[in-house]
GUMIMI-6865 format. One record per residue: residue in three letters; x, y, z of N, C-alpha, C, CB in turn. Coordinates in steps of 0.02 Angstrom, whole numbers, plus 50000, padded with zeros to 5 digits. Last residue first. Glycine has a CB too. Example, Ala and Ser with C-alpha at 12.3 -4.5 7.8 and 13.67 -1.06 7.14 Angstrom:
SER506424988850354506844994750357506455000250394507044997050286ALA506604971650390506154977550390506604983550390505654977650452
END
This chain:
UNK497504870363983496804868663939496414862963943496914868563873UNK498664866263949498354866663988497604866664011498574869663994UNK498604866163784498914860963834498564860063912499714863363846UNK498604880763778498084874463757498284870263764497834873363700UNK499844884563814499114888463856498574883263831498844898363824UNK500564880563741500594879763815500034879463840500924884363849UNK500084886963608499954880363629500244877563696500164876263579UNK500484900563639499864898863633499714888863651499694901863551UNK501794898363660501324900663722500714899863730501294906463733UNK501974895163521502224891463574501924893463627502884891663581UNK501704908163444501224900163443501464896763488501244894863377UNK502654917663516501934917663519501534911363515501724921563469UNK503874912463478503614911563560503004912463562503874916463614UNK504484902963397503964906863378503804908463418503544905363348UNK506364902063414505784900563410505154905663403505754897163455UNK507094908663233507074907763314506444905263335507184914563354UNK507414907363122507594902163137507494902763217508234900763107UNK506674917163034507104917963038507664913863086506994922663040UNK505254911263006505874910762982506594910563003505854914162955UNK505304902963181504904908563142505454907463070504884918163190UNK504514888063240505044892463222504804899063171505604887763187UNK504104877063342503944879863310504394886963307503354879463320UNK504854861563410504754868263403504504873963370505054869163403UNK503964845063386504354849563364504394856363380504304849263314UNK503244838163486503724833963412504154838963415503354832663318UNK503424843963661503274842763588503594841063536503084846663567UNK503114847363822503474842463789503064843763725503484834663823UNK503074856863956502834853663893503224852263849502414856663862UNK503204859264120503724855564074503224854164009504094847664113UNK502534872864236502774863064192502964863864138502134856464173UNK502814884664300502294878364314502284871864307501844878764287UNK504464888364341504174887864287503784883364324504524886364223UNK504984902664460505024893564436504464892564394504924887164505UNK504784915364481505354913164388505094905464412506704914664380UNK504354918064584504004920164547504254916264473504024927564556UNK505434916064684504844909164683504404910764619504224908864762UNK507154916364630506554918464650505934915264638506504923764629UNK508274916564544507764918164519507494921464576507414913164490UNK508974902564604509384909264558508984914164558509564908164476UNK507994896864661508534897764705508884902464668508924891564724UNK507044891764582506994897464631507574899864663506574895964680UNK507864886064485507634890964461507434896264524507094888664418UNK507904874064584508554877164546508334884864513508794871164474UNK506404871964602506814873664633507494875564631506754871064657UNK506044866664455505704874164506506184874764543504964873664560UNK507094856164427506964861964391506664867064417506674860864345UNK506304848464547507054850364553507164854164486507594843464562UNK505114847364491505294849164566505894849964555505174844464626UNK505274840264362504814847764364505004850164438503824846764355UNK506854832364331505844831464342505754840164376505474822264434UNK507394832764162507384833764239506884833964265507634838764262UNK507134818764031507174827164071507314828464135506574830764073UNK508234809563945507514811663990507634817164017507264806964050UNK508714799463804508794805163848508144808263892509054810463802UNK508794788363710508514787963802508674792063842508734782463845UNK508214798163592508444791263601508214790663700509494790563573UNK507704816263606508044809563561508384803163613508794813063508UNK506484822963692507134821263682507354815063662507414822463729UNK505254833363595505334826663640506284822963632504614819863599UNK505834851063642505614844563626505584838563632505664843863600UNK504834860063762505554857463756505304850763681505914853163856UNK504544873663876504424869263794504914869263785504044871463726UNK503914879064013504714876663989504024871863911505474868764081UNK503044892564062503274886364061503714884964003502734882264064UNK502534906064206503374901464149503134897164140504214898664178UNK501294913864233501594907764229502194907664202501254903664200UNK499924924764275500514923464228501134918664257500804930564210UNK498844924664398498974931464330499224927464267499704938564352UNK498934914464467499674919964487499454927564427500784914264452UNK497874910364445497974911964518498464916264521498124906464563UNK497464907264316497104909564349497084910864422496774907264332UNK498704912464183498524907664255498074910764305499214905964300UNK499484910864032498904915264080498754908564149497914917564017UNK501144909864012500554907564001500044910164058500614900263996UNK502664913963920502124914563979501394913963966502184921164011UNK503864902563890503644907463875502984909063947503434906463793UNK505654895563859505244897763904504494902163891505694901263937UNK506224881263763506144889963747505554888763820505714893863638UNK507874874363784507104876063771506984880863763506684875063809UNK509004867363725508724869963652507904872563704508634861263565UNK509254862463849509764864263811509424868963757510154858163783UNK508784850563919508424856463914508614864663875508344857063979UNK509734841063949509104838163916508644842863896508744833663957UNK510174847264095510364841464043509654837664013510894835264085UNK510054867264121509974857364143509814852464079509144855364203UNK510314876264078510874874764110510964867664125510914878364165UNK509044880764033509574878563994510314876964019509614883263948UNK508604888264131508284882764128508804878864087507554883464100UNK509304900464126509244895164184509154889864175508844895664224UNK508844905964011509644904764031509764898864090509974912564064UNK507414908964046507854904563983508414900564011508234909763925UNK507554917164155507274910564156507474905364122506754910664143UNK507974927464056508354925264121508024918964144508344930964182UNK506804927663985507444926563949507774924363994507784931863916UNK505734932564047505744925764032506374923263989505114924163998UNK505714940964184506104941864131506044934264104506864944864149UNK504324945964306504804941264267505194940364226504674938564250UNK503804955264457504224952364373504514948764388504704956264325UNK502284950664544503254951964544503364949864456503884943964617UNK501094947164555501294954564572502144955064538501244956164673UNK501024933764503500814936564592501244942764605501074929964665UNK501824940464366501774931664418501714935064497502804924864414UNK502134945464222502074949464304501434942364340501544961464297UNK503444944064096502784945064131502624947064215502494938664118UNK504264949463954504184949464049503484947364036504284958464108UNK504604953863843504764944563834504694945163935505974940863782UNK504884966263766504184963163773504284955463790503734964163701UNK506224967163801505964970263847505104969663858506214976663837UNK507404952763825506964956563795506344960963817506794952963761UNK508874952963933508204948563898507844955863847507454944563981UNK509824956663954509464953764022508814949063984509104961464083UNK511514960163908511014956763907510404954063950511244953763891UNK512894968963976512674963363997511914964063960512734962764081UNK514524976363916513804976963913513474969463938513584979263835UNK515604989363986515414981063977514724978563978515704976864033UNK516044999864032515774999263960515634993363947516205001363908UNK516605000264153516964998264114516774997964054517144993864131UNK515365001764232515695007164238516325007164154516065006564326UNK514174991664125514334996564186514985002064168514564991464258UNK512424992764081513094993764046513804994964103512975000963995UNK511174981864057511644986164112512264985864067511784982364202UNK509504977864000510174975564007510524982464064510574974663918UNK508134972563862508494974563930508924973463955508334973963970UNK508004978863699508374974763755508404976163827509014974563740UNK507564987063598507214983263644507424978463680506794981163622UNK508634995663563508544989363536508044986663563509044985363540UNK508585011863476508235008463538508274999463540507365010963533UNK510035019963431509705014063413509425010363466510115010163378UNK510605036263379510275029463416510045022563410509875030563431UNK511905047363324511315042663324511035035963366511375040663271UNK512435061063431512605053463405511815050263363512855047763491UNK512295072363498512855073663453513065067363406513475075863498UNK511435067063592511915069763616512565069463562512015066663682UNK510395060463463510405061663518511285063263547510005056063546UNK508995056363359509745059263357509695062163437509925066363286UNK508395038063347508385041963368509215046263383507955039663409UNK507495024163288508065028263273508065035763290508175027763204UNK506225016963349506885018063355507645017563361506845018963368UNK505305026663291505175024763350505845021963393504655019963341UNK505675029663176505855037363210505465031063260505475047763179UNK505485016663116506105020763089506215025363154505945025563011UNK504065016363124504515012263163505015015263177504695006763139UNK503585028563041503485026563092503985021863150503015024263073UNK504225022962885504515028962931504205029662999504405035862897UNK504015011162812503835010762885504225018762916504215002162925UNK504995008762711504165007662696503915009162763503904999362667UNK506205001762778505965002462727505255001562736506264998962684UNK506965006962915506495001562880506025001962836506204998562916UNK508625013262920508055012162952507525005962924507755018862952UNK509825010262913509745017162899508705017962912510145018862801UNK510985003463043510405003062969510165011562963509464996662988UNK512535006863099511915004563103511515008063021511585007463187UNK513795008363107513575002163064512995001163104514094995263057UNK514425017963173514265018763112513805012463058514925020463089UNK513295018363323514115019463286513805020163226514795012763287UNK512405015263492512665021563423513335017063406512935032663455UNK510995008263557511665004863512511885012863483511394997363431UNK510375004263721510235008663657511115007063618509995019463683UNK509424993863819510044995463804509914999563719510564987763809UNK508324999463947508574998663907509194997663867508405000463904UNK508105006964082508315000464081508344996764007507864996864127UNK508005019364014507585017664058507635011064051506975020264052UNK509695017263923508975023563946508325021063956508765029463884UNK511185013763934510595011163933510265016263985510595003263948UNK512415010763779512115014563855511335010263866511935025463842UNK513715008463683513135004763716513015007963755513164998763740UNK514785012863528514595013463606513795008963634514495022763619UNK515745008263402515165007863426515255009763512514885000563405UNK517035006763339516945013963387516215012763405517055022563342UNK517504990763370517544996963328517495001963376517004997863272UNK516264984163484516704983963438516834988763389516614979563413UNK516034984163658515764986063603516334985263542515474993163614UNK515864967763752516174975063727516144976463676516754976663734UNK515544954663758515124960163794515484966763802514914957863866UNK515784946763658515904947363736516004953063775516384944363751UNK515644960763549515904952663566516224952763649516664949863500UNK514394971063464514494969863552514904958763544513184970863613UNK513774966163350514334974763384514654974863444513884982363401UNK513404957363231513434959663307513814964063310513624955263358UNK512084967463088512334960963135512754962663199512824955863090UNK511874979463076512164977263035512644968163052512534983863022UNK510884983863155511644985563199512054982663141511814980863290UNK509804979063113509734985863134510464989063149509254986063199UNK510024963763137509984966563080510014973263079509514964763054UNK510884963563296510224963163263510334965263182509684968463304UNK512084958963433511614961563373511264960863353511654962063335UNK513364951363514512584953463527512604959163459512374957863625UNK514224933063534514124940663478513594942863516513854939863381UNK515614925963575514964927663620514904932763567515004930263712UNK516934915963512516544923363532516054925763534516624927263513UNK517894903663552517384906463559517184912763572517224904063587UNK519054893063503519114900963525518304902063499519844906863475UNK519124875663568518924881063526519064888163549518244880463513UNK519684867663640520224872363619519814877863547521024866363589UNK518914859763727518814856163662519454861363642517934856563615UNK518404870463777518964864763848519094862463785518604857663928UNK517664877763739518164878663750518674874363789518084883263766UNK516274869663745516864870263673517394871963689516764875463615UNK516204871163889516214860863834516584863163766515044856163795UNK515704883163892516684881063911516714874863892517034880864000UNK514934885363807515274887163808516034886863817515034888463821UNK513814876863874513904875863811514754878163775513294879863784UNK513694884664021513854878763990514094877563934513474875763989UNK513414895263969514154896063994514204887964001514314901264075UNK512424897363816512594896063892512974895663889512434892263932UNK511974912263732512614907263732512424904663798513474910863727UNK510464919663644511034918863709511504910963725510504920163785UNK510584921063494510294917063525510654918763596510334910163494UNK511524926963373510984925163383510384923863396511014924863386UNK513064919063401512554924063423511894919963397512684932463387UNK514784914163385514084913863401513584917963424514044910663433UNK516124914163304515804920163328515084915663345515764927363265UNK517584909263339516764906763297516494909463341516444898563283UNK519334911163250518664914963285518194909663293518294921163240UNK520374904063230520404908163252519724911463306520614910663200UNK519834886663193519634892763173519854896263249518754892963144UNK520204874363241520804875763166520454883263171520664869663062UNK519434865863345520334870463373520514874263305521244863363395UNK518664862063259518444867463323519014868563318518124865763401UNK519234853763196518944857263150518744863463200518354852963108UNK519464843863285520184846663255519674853963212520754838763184UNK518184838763306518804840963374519174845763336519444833863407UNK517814833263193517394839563200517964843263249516514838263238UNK518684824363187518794828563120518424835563168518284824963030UNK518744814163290519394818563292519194824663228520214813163271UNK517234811563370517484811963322518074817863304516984811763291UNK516814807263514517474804163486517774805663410517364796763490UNK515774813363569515694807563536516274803663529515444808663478UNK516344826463574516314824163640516084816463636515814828863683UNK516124830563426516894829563462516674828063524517444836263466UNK514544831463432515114826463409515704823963415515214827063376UNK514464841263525514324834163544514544829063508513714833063548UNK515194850863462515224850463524514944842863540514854856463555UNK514124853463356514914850463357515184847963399515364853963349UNK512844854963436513214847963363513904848063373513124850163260UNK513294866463467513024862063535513084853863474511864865463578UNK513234874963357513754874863403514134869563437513564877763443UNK512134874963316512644871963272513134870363314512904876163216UNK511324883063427511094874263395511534871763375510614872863336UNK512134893963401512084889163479512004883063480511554890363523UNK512584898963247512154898863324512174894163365511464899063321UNK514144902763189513674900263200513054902563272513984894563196UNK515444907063083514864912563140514464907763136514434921263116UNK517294908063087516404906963053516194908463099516014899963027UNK518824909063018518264911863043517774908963043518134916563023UNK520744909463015520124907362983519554907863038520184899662953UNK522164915862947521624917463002520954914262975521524926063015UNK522934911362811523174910662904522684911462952523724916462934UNK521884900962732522094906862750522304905362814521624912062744UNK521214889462674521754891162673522104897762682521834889262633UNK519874877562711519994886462737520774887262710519954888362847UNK519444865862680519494870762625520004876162673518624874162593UNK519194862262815519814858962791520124863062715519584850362778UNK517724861862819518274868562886518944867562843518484864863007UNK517254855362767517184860362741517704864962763516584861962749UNK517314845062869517664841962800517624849762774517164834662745UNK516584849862976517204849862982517714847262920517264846363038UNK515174848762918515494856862924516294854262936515104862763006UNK514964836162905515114839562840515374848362853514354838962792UNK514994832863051515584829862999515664834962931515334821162968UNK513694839863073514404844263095514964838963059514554845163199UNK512824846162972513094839662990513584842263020513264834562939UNK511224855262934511644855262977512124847663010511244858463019UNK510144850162807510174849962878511194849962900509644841562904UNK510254861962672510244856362701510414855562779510644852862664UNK511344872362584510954871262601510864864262638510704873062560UNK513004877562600512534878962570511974874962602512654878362505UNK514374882162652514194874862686513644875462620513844874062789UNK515624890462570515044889662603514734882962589514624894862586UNK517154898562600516944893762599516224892262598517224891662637UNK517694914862521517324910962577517064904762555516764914662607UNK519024922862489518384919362453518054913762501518634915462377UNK519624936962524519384930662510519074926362504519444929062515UNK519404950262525519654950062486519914940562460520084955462504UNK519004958462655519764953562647519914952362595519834946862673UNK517634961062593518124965262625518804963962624517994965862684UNK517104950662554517294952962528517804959762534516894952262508UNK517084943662711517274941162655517454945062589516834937562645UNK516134951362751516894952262772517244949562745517094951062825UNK515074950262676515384956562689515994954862694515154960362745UNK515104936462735514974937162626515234943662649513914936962563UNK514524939662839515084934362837515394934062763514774926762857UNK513304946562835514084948862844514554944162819514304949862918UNK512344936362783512634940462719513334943062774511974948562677UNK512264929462914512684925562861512964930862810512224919662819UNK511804939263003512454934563012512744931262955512324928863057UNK510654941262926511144945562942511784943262975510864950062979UNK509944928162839510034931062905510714936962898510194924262962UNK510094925262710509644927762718509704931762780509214923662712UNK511164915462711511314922262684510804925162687511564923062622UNK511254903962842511184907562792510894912862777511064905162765UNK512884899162890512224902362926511724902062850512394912262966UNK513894895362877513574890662895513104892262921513814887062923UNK515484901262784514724900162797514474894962824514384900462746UNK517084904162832516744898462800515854897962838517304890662817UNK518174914562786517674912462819517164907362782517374918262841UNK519954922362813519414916562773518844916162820519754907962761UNK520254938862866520364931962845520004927562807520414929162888UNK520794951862943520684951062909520744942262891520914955962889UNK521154952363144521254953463062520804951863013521774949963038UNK520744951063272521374950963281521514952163183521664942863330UNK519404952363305519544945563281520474947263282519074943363189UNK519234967863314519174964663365519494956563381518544965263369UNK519414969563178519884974763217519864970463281519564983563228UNK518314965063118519224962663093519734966663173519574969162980UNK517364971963172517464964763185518174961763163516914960963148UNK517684983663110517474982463164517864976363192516794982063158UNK517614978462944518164983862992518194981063063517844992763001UNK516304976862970516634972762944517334973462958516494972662886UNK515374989163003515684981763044515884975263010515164978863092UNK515774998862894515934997962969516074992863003515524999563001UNK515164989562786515834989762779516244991962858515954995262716UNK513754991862837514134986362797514844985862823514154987862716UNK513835005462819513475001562878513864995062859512525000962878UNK514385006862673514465010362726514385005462819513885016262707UNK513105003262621513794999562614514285002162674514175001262534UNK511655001262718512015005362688512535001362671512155011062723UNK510044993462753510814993362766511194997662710511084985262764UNK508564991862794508964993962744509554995762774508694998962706UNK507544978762837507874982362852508354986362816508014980062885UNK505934977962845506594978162793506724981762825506674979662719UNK505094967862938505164973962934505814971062888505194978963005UNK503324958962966503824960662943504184968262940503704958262895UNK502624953763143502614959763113503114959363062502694965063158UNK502994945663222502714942563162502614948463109502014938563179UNK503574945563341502974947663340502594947863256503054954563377UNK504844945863333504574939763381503764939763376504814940863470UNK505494945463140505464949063223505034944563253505114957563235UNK505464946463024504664945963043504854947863134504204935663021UNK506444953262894506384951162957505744950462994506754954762989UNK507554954262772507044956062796506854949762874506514956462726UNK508814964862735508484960662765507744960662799508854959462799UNK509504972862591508994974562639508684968862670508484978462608UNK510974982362560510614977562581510174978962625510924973362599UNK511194996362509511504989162464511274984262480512184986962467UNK510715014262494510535006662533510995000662491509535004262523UNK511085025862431511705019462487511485015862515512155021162546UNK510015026462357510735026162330511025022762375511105032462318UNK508455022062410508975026862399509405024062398509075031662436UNK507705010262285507745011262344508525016662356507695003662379UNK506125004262205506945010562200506955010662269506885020662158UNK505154996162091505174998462159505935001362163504994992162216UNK504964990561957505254996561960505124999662040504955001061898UNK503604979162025504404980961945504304987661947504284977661836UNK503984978062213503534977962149504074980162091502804983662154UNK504814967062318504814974662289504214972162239505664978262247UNK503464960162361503824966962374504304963162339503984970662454UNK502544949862377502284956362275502744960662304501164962362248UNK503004932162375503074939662403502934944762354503784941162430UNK502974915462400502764922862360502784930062401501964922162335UNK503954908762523503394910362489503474915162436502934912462532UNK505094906162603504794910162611504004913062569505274913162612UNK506164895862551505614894162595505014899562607505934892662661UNK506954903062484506444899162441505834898562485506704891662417UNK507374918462579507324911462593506984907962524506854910362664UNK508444931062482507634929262529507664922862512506764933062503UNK509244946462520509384937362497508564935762526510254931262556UNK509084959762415508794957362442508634949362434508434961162440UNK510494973462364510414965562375509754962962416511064962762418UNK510254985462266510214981862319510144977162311509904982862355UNK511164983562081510744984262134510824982162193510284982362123UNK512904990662061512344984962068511724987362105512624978462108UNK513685000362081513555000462018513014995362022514144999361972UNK514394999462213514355006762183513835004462129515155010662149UNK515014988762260515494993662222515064997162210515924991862163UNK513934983262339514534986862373515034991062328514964981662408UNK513444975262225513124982262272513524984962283512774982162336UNK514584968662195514164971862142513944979962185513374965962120UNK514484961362305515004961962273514914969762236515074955462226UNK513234956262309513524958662352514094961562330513604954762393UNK513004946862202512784953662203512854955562249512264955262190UNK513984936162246514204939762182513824948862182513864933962106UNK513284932562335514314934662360514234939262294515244925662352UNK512404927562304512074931962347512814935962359511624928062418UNK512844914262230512364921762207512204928062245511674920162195UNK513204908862324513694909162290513534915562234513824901962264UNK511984903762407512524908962435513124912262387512894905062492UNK510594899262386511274901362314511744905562358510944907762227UNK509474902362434509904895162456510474894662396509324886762455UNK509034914262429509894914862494510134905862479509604916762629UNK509054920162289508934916662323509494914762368508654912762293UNK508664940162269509144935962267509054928062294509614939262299UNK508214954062208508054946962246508494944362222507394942862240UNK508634970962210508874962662145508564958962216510154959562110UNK508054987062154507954980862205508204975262186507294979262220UNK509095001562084508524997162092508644991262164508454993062014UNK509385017362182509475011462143508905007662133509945007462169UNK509165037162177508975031062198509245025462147508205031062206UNK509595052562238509705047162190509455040562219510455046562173
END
């Protein structure tokens, strides 16, 4: 049996709750939320069908620009929605501030409809943390929730460190705030939590039905292992694969010791305790005078220093080492300045190793972003590399 396809516009979160709704009972089409921003698109085509327990399908360009749909089951859905209630301590209110295009945001509409309440949403427009904390003030449920990224985070956080009591009080009022994403610094982290926020570290992907892993244990009945320094995902709330692409699908989704798989392309360690650690991405290395690099762990580093918070690391060709780090950052607002390039190499060598200290520091108007709101690392490396140049 197959359903039909509904587009949906994600900057209508209030449209995207309703055919969600719909899907999940059985009787609606799949949900596909897609950005305005996103252009013309001829997918689905009139009368495209997609099997019976798909309900949502994100779509996703990934670091490599390549698009993929992802098709999500209700089922998949509804697992980690469960999941995540089970871990959050219950069922509750949530108030949007992602959007519904990303797999962080439609859950948040999942779990939302799961509980059975009606979620707050921020809707479109630049990110205010005053206007997220006037929004926080709707929540009227005993347990209240939201899911942001790091960027939103690091706003609030600087606002209440400004002096403003609404955003302060608006961090301490939610039970949960799930962040993902993006990797969390432990900086960033304990500045909210000293603030009396309850912070929860997420790891997932659209493929996993968003995160599965909060602070770094698996949620629900999901498990985590890792096969040739990989980390691989099984439970019930993973996707059912990627529409239009059975190739990818069986690259991987894979049946294995009585379980299904899920290759994430992560690198990482699981240890004895089931506690999963993150290392980076497994196409995101390079190899600097013979020795690896993990340019994610570099990331993390570099983002520890004041003014460097939002960079992105990538690797650039060098005609002595092979391959380079360098730091892209943007130009920092008002009379904020950077750390100078010697004492950034050397903090980095000292965690790292001489191979991770980044060459230099490029500076630009703006980051370049992919839809899906991460940076573009490809055009960003590229224009490192033409910088240098």
């Amino acid at each position: 049996m197959t359903r039909k396809l509904r587009v949906v516009d994600a900057s209508r979160p209030e449209d995207v709750f309703v055919a969600l709704r719909e899907a999940l009972g059985g009787g609606g089409a799949a949900v596909v939320p897609r950005s305005s921003s996103a252009g013309v698109d001829s997918w689905p085509g009139t009368g495209e069908r997609v099997p019976q327990n798909v309900s949502l399908v994100i779509e996703t360009s990934g670091s490599t620009g390549v698009p993929k749909r992802v098709a999500l089951s209700a089922d998949a859905l509804l697992a980690s929605a469960a999941a995540s209630a089970g871990a959050l301590g219950g069922q509750g209110q949530w108030l949007l501030a992602l959007p519904a295009h990303y797999v962080a945001g439609a859950q948040v509409l999942v779990r939302s409809l799961a509980a059975e309440t009606e979620p707050i949403l921020y809707g479109g427009g630049h990110f205010d943390a005053e206007r997220f904390a006037s929004l926080s003030g709707q929540l009227a449920h005993d347990l209240r929730f939201t899911s942001l990224v790091p960027v939103q985070l690091a706003r609030l956080v600087d606002a209440a460190e400004a002096g403003s009591r609404p955003v302060a009080q608006a961090l301490r009022r939610f039970d949960g705030i799930l962040v993902g994403g993006q990797a969390l610094s432990q900086p960033l982290r304990e500045r909210a939590e000293s603030i009396g926020a309850r912070i929860v570290s997420t790891y997932g992907s659209s493929e996993t039905a968003g995160g599965c892993v909060y602070d770094g244990v698996p949620i629900g009945t999901a498990t985590a292992r890792v096969v040739g320094g990989q980390l691989e995902i099984s439970g019930p709330m993973l996707a059912e694969g990627y529409l239009g692409d059975p190739e990818r699908t069986a690259a991987v989704f894979y049946e294995a010791d009585d379980a299904r798989w899920y290759r994430t392309g992560d690198l990482g360690t699981v240890d004895d305790a089931g506690h999963v650690s993150v290392l980076g991405r497994a196409d995101n290395v390079i190899i600097s005078g013979g020795e690896k690099v993990l340019l994610d762990e570099v990331e993390r580093t570099v983002r520890d220093h004041a003014g460097l918070q939002d960079a992105v690391v990538v690797g650039v060709e060098d005609a002595r080492w092979g391959q380079v780090p360098v730091v892209v950052v943007e130009t920092p607002a008002g009379d904020a300045a950077l750390p100078a390039l010697e004492a950034l190499r050397l903090a980095v060598r000292e965690r790292l190793g001489r191979a991770a200290a980044p060459a230099r520091i490029v500076v630009v108007d703006r980051l370049a972003r992919l839809e899906s709101g991460k940076p573009d690392r490809v055009a960003l490396a590229r224009l490192a590399g033409e910088r240098e140049a």
